[in-house]
C-alpha positions as CSV (number, residue, x, y, z in Angstrom):
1,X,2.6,-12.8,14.7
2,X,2.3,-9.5,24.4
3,X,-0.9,-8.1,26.2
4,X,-1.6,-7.1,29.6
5,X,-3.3,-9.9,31.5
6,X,-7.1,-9.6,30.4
7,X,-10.1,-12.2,31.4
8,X,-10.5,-12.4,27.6
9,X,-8.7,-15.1,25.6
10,X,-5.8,-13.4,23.4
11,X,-6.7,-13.4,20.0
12,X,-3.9,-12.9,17.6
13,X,-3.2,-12.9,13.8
14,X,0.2,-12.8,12.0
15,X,0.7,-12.5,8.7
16,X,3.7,-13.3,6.3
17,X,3.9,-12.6,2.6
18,X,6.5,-13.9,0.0
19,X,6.9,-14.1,-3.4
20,X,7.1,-18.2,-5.0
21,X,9.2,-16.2,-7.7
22,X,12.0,-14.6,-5.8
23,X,14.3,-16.4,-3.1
24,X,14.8,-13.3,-1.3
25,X,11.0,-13.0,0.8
26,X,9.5,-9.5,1.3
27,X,9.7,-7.4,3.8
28,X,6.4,-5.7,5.0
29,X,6.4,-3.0,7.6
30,X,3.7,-2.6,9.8
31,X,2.3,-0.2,12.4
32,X,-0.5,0.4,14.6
33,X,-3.2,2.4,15.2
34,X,-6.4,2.7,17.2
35,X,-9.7,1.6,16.3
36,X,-13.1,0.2,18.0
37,X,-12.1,-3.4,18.0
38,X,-9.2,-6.2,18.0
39,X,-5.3,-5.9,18.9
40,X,-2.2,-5.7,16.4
41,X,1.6,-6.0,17.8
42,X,3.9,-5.5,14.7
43,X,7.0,-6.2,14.4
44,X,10.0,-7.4,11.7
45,X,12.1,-10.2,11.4
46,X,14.3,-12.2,9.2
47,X,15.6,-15.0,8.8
48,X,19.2,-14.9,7.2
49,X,19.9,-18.6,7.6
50,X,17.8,-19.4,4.4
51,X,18.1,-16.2,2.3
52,X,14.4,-15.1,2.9
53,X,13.0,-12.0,5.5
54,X,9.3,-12.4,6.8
55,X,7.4,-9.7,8.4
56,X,4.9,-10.6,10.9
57,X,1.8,-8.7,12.5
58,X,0.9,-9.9,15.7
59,X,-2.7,-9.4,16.9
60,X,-4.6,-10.3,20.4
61,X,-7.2,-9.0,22.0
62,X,-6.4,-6.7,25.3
63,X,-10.3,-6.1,26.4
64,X,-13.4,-6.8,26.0
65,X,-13.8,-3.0,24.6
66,X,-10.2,-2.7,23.3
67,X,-9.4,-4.1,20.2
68,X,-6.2,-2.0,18.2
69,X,-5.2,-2.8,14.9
70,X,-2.5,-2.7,13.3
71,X,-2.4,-0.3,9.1
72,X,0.9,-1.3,7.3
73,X,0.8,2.2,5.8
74,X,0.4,4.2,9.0
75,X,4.2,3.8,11.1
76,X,3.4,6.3,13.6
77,X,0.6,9.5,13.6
78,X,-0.3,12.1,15.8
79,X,-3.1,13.4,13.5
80,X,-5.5,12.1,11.0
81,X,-6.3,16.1,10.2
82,X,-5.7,15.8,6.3
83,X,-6.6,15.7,2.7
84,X,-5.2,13.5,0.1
85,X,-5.8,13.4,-3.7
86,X,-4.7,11.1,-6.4
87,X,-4.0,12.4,-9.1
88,X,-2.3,11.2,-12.4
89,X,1.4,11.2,-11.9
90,X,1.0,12.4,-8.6
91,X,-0.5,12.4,-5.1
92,X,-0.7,15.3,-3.0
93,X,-1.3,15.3,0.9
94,X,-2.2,18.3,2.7
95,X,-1.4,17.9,6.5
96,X,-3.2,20.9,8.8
97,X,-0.6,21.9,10.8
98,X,-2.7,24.6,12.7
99,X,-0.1,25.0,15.6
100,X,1.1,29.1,16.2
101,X,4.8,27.4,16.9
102,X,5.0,26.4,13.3
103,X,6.3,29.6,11.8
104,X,8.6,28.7,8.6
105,X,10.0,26.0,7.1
106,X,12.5,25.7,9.4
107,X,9.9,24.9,11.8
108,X,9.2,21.7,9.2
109,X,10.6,18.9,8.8
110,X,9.9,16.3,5.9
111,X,12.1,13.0,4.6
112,X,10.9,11.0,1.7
113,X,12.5,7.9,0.7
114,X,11.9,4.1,-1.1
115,X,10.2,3.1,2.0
116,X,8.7,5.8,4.4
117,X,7.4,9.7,4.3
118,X,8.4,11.5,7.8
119,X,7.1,14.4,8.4
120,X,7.9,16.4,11.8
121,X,6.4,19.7,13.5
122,X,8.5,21.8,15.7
123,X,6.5,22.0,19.3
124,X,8.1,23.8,22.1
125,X,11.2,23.6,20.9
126,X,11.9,20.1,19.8
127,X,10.4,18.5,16.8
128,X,7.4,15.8,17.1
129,X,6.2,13.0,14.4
130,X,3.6,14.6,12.9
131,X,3.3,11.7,10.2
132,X,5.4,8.9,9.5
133,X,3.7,6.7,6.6
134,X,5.3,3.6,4.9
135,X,5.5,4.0,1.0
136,X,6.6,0.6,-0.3
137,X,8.4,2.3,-2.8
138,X,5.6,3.5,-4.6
139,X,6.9,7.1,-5.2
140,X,9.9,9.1,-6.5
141,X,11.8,10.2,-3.6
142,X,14.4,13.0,-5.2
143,X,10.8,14.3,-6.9
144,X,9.1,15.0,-3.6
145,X,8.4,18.8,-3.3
146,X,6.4,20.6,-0.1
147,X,6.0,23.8,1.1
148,X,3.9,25.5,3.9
149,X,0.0,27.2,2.7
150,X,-1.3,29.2,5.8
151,X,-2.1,26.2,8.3
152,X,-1.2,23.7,6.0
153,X,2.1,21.5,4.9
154,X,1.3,20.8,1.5
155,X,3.5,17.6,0.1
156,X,3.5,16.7,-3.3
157,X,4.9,13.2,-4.3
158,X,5.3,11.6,-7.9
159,X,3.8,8.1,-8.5
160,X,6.5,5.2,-9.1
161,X,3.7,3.8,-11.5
162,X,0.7,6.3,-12.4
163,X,-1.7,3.4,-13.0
164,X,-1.9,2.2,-9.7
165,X,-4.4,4.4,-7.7
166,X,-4.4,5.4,-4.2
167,X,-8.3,5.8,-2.2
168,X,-5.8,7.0,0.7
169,X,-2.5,7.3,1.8
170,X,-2.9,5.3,5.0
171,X,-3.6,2.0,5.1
172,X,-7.7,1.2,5.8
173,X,-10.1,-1.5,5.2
174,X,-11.3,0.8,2.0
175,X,-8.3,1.5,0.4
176,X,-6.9,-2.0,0.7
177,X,-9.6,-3.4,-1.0
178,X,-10.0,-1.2,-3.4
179,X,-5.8,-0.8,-4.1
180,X,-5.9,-4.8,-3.8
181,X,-8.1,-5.5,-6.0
182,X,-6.7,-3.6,-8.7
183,X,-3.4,-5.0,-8.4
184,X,-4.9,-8.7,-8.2
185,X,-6.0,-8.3,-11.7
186,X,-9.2,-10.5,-11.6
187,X,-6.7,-13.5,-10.0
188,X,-8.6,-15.7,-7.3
189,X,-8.0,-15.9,-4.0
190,X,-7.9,-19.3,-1.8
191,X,-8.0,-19.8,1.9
192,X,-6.5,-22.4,3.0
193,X,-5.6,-23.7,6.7
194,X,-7.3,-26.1,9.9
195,X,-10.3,-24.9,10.1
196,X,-13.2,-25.1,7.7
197,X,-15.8,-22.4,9.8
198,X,-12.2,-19.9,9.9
199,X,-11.9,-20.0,6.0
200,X,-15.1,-19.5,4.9
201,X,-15.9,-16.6,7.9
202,X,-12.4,-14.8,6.5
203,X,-13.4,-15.6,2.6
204,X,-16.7,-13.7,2.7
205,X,-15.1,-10.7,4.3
206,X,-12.4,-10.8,1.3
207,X,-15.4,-11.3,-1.4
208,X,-17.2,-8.1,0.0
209,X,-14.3,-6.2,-0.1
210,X,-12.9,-6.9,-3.2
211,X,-16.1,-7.0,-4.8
212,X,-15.2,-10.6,-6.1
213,X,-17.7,-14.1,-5.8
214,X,-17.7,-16.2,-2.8
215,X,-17.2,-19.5,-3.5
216,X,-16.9,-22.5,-0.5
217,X,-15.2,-25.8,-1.5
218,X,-17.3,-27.6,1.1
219,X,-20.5,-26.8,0.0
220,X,-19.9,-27.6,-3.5
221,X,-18.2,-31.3,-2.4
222,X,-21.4,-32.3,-0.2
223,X,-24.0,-30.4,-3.3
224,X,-22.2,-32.5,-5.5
225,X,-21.8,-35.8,-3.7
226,X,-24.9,-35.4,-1.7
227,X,-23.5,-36.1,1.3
228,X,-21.4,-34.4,4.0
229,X,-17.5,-34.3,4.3
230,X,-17.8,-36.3,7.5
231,X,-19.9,-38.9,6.3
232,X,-17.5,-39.1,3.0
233,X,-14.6,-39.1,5.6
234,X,-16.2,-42.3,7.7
235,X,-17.5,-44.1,4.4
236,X,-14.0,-43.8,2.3
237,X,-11.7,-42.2,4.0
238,X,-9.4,-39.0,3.8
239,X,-7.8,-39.6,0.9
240,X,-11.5,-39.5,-0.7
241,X,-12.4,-36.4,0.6
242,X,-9.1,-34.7,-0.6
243,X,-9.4,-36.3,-3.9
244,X,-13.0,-35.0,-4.4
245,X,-11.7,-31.6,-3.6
246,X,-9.6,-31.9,-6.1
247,X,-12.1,-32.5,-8.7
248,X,-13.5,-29.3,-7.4
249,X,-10.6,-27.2,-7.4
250,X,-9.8,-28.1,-10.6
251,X,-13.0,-27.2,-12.3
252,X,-12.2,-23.7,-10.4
253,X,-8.8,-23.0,-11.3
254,X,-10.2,-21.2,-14.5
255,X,-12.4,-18.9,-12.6
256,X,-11.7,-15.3,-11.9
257,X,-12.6,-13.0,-9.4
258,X,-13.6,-15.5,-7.1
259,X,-12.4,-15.8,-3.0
260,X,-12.6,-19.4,-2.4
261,X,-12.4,-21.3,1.0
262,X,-11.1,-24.8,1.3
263,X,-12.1,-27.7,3.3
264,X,-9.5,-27.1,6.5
265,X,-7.5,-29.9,8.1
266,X,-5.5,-32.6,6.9
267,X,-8.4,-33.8,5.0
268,X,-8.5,-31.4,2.7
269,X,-6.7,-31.4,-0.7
270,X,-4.8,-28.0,0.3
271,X,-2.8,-29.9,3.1
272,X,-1.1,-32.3,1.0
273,X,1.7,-30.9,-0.9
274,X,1.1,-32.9,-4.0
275,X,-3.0,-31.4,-4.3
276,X,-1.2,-28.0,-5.0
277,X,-1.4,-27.7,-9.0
278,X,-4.5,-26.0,-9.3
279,X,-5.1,-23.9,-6.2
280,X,-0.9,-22.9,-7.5
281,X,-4.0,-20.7,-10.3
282,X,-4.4,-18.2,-7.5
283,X,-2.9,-16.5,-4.5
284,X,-2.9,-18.7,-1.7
285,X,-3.8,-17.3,2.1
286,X,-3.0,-19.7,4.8
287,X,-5.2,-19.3,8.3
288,X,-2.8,-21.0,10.2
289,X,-3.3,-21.6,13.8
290,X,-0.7,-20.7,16.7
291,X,-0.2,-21.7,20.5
292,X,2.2,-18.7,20.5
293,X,1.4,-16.3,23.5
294,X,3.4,-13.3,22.9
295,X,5.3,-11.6,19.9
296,X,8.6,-13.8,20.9
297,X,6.9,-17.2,20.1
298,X,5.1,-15.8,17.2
299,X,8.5,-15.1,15.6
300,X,10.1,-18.6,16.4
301,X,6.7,-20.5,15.5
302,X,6.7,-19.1,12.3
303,X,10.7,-19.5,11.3
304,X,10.1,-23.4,12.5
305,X,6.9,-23.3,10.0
306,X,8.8,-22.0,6.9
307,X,11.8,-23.9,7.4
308,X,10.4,-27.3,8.1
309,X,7.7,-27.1,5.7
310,X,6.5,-30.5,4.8
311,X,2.7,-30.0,5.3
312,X,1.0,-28.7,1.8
313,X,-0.1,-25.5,3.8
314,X,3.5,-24.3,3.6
315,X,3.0,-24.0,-0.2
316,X,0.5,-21.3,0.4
317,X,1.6,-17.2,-0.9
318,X,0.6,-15.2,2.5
319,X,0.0,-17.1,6.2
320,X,-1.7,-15.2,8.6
321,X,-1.5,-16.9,12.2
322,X,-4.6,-17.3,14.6
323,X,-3.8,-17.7,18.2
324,X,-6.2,-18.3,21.0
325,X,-9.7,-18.1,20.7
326,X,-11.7,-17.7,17.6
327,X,-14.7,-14.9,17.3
328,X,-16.0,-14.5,14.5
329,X,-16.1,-10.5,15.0
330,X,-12.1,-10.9,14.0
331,X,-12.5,-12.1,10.6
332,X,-12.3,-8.8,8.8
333,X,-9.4,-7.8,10.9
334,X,-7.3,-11.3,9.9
335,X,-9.1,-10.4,5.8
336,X,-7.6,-7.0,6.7
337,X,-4.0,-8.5,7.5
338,X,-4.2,-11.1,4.2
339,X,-5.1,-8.1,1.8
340,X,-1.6,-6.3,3.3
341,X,0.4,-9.0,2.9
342,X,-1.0,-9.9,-0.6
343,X,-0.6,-6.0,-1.5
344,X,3.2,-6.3,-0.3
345,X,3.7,-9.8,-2.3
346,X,2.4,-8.4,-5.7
347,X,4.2,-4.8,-5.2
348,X,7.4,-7.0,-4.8
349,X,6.8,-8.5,-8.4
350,X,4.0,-6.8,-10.6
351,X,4.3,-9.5,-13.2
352,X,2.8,-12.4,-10.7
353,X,-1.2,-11.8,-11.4
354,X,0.1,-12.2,-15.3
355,X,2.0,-15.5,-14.5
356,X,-0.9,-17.2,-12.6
357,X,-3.0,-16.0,-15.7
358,X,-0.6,-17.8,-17.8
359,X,-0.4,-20.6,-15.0
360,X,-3.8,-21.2,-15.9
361,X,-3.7,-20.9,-19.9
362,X,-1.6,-23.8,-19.9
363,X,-3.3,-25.8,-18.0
364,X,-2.4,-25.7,-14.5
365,X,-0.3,-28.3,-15.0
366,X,2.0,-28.0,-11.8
367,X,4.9,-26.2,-12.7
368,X,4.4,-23.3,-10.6
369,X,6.6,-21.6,-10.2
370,X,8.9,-22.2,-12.8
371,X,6.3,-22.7,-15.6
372,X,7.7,-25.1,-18.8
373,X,7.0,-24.3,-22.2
374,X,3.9,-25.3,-23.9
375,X,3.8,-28.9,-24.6
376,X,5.4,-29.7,-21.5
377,X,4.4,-33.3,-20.0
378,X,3.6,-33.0,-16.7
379,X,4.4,-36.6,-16.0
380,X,8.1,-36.0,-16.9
381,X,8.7,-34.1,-14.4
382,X,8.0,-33.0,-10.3
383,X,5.0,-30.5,-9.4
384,X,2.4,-33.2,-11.9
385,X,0.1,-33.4,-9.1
């Protein structure tokens, strides 16, 4: 979910993805790499004591100037010099070596498996990462075959599933969206979390990117009710405003293609555990705040979030933590960190875009996960909010 002492106030973002179908929680792997703006720390952890692992990214700000963040396909690189094409079965990358002291193969070194592609470049002597690139067991390992073309290592690897594309084989702002949205399936998107202004900032970076329709649970409410949430709040009360939402998110738990943000808080239907049944229609981001100041009390913050739970937030698919201060300039780099872990959630079960799509067919009558058959009365059971 540490950074040299700055005058700036450390910014971070975590995120952790798990699947509402499987006990066993999925383990992302992240990395870092330099850009023009914010600060990503990654890192792994689990947590054994209640059968699930969470990965977390860690983000802060180190200066004004220096922002670094974090690709979960990219584990280490000392070169961007490539080419990649997707093709049907297959993807090839072609990595321009370009260095007199690579001679032969034996000069070469590549290692494929379920989770990462290594490749290594003899230098002086002693071999140096050239590459190392997380997979998420998207390809074949025993069908990997490469072989060295002039100034070029030329790695061919074959496709787990040949329908889903890859823009790139690192991890960018472009290829997630585009790789996420395929794998989404025209499902919706919720942010949830404290703060109204985060959600919707965070929201319209996800619609551009996904090409889906922005869509702000606050607006509608005070369009519909002609007043504002606060003035709802003072007149009638919390429980008013989280009903109201309600309404809302029920007349849009049949849309597709839609990023919506929710009203953030404890007034808001999305922090009350038993307002879940329809935002349960799509995947569920929580924003969630942090006091954490380094890596150490990320980790601990978020074990203490998912094994108390209690608050409705807890419910949510993927929770990205905010620590410090707030910019608006970081909401594509938090969007960035959602669309990873939601990419890592649905990879761990394909089949959950077609269960929320059934979720919805039925009615979105509360049952997630463990949907009843038709006919089911949601009154005779728990999850018939």
């Amino acid at each position: 979910m540490a950074s040299p002492t700055t005058l700036l106030a450390p910014v971070s973002a975590s995120c952790i993805s798990s699947s509402s179908l499987n006990p066993a929680r999925l383990t992302c792997h992240k990395s870092t790499i330099s850009v023009s703006k914010p600060y990503f720390i990654p890192f792994k952890h689990q947590f054994s004591s209640f059968n699930r692992s969470i990965s977390i990214d860690f983000c802060s700000s180190r200066a004004a100037n220096s922002f670094v963040c974090s690709s979960s396909s990219i584990a280490s690189t000392s070169t961007t010099n490539y080419e990649f094409s997707d093709g049907s079965d297959e993807v090839e990358l072609r990595l321009f070596i370009g260095d007199d002291s690579v001679q032969s193969s034996k000069d070469v070194f590549v290692d494929a498996d379920e989770k990462f592609l290594t490749i290594k470049t003899k230098h002086d002597g002693s071999f140096r990462t050239a590459m190392e690139i997380s997979l998420y067991e998207k390809i074949k390992p025993s069908e990997t075959i490469w072989l060295l073309d002039d100034d070029q290592l030329v790695v061919n690897l074959k496709k787990q599933d040949p329908d889903v594309k890859w823009p790139d084989i690192m991890e960018t702002w472009e290829s997630l969206t585009v790789g996420v949205a395929q794998l989404l399936k025209g499902t919706s998107v919720y942010l949830v979390g404290e703060s109204s202004e985060i959600n919707y900032r965070v929201s319209r970076e996800l619609a551009v990117g996904l090409g889906y329709t922005p869509l702000d649970t606050k607006e509608l409410l005070e369009t519909f009710i002609k007043q504002t949430v606060d003035s709802l709040m003072n007149a009638e009360g919390s429980n008013a405003v989280a009903e109201t939402e309600s309404a809302i998110l029920e007349s849009l738990s049949s849309h597709i293609r839609s990023v919506v943000s929710t009203i953030g808080g404890q007034h808001g239907a999305a922090a009350r555990g038993d307002r879940w049944r329809h935002l349960y229609s799509g995947f569920t981001v929580w924003l969630s705040q942090s006091e954490a100041k380094d890596e150490a009390a990320a980790k601990e913050e978020a074990r203490i979030n998912m094994e108390i739970g209690g608050q409705g937030f807890t419910n949510a698919d993927v929770v990205v933590k905010l620590g410090g201060s707030w910019d608006n300039d970081y909401s594509k780099a938090v969007a960035q960190a959602a669309l990873s872990a939601l990419k890592q959630l649905i990879l761990s079960d394909k089949k959950l875009p077609g269960k929320k799509g059934l979720y919805i067919r039925l009615g979105c009558r509360g049952d997630w996960p463990n949907i009843k058959p038709p006919g089911w009365d949601p009154s005779s059971g728990p999850g018939s909010a």
